[in-house]
N, C-alpha and C positions, 0 to 999 in steps of 0.2 A: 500128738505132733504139733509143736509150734514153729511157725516161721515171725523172725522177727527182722526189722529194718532198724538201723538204728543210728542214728544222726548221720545219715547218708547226707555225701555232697558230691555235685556236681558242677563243672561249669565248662563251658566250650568260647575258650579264647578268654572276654572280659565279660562274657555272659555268665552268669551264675543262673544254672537253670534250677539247680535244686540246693535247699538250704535246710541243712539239720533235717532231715525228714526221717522219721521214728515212726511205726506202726507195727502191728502185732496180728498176725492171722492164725486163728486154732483150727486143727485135724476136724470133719466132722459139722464144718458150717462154713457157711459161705462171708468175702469180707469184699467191702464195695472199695475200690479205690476211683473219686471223683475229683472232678473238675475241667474249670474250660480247656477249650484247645489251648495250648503252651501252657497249662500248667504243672506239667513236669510228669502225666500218669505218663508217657509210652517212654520217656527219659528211665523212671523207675522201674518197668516190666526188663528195659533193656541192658539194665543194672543189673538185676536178679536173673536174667538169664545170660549174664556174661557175653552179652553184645560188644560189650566195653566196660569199664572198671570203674568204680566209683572214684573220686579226689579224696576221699575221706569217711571214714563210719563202715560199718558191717555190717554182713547178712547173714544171718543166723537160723539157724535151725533144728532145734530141742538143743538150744544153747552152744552149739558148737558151729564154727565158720562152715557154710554149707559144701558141699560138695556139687558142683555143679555135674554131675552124672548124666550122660545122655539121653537116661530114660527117667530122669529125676521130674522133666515138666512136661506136660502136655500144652500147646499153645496153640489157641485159635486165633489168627490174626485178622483185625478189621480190614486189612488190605490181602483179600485171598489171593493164595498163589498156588495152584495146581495147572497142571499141565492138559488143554483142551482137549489135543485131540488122542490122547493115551486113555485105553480103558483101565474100567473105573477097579478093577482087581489087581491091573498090574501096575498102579503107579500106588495104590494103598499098600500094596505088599511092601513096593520099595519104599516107601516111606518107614512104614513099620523096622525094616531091616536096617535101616540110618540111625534108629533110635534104641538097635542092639540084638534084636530078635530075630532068632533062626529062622529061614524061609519059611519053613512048617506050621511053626508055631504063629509067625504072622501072619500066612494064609490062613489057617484056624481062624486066630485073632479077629481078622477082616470082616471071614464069612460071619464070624458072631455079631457080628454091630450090622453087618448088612439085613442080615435078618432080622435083629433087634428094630433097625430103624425103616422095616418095610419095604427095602432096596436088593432085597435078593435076586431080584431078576435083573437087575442094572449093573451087575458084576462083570461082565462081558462089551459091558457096550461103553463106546467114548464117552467121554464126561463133557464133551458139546453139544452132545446130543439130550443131558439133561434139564429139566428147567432150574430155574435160578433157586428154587428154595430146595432141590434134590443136591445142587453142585454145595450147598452150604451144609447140609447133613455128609456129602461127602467130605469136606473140610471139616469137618468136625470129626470126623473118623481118623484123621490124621493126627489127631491132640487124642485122643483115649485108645486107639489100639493097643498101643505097648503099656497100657495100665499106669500110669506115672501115677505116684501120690501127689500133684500140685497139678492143678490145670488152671489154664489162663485161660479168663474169656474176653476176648476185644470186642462189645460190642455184636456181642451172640445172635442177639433176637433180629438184628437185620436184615431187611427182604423177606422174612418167611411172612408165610399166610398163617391166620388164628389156628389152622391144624397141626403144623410142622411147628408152630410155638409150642403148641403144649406136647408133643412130642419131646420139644426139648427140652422143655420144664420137668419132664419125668425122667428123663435121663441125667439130668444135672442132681436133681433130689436123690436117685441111687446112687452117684456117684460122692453126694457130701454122708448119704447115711453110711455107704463103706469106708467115714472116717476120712477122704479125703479133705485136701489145702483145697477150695475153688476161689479163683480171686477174680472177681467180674472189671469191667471195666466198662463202662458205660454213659452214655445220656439219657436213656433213658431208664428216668426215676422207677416208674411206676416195677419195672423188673427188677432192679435192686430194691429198690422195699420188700415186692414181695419175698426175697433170700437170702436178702444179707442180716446174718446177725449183727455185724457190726460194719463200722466204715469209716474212712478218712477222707476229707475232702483237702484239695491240695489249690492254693490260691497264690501265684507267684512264685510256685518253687519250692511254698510251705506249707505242713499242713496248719490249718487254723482251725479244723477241727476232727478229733475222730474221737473212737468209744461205739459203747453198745446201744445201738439207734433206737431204742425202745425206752434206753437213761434219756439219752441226746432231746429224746419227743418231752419226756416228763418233765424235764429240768427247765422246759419255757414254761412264762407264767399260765397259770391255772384259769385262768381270769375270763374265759368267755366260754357259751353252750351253743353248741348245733343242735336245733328245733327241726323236725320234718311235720308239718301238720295241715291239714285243710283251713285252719283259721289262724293263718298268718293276719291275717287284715287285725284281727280282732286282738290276737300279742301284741300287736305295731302300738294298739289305740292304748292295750295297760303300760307298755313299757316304753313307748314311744323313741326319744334317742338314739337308746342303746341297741335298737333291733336296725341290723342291717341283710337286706336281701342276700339269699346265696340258693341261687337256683332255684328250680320250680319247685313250688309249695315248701321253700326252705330259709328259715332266717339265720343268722349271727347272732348272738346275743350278747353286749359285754356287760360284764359285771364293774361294782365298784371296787371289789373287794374280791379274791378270792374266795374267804371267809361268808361269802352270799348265798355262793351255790346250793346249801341245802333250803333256805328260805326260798331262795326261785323256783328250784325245782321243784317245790311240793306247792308252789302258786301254781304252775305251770299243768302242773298234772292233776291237781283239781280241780282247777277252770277249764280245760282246754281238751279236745282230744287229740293225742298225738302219736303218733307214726313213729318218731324216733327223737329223744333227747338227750346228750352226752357231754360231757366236757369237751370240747372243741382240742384234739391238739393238730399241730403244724404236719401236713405232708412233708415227706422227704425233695421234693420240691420246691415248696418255700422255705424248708433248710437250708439246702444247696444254694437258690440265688440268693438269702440274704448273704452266703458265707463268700460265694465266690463274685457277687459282686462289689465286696469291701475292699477298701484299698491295702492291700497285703504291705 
């Protein structure tokens, strides 16, 4: 299963919010779409789910104009919206039933994720009565009950505590190995590195960069080592310059040359003892702000 975008455009009034914007998401792994506020990600989710129609380009899927079906996407939205004071069984059933599914089968459907996500006993009771990281696994039971193959994540990991994360890191991971679309959406890096195969960052409406984030890493220059060692002081004194602090007991190393690296690292690991040495590449991080802080 592939979903493709493909020189989608947008504008509202003499705003052009989105220009030419092309990206590619496969069945089966996860695809980050980034950038600042206004630059066009909730413009594009609201494309693809026919919130409103593009100006121009298409949306694709395994090469044919998509069919927007009502059980086509699952979507979790950064601005929740369920109903406080309805319990938590009967406003997921009806959600479920919106999205095409027999009562039955969405009651099933329900109880399965409630169990799933440790919530079986909260089937009965109001959803004000839960805390903030329970009401956002119920929000999330709204985007996968009815099984969609595409789920949308706005900014997932929100509000939960380190436990209800990995809760939902395990359920996101079953959901891309049964070959689902997941397309995150997010600020924070550190969760799209950890699951995106690939990503587009979107800077003014365009993207200026996307591809497979593991090319995206390799294809910056080669040219510097992350050192972890007790005798920083004593690298500082051989190599002087080129060592720049990075955290406890951690230096930067740049080289002249690419072409250095094996000559460093066998100085390094014969003189020194060390913790950890490796060719330095770029977080998804300082990806992102060089990209999106460039002038589009």
């Amino acid at each position: 299963m592939e979903l493709q975008f493909r020189n989608i455009c947008k504008s509202f009034g003499e705003k052009r919010v989105l220009r030419e914007v092309s990206f590619t998401a496969e069945g089966g792994k996860a695809f980050g779409l980034l950038g600042r506020n206004g630059a066009g990600k909730t413009t594009s989710i609201r494309i693809l789910m026919n919130v409103f129609p593009a100006d121009s380009g298409e949306v694709l899927l395994d090469g044919e104009p998509i069919r927007r079906e009502i059980r086509t996407f699952g979507y979790l939205p950064e601005e929740r919206g369920l109903y406080p004071k309805k319990k938590v069984l009967e406003q997921l059933t009806y959600f479920a039933e919106l999205k095409g599914m027999a009562r039955k089968d969405a009651i099933r459907a329900v109880d399965g994720w409630l169990e799933r996500l440790g919530m079986a006993d909260c089937r009965n009771k109001r959803l004000d009565t839960l805390s903030k990281g329970n009401q956002q696994k119920i929000q999330l039971i709204t985007a996968l009950a009815h099984d969609p193959p595409i789920i949308i994540l706005d900014e997932p990991f929100s509000g939960l505590d380190p436990v209800n994360a990995r809760l939902l890191k395990d359920v996101v991971r079953e959901e891309i190995a049964r070959g689902k679309i997941v397309l995150f959406s997010s600020h924070q890096m550190n969760y799209i590195e950890e699951f995106c195969d690939s990503i587009a960052i979107l800077n003014g409406g365009k993207v200026v960069l996307s591809g497979n984030l593991q090319k995206i890493k390799r294809a910056y220059p080669r040219d510097r080592l992350t050192v972890r060692s007790r005798q920083c002081g004593e690298i500082c004194a051989l190599l002087g310059e080129r060592c720049t602090p990075d955290g406890p007991d951690g230096l930067l190393i740049r080289l002249d040359s690419p072409d250095d690296k094996p000559e460093v690292m066998r100085t390094l690991t014969e003189r020194f003892d060390l913790d950890e040495l490796r060719v330095f590449e770029p977080s998804l991080n300082d990806i992102f702000v060089s990209c999106a802080t460039e002038k589009a």
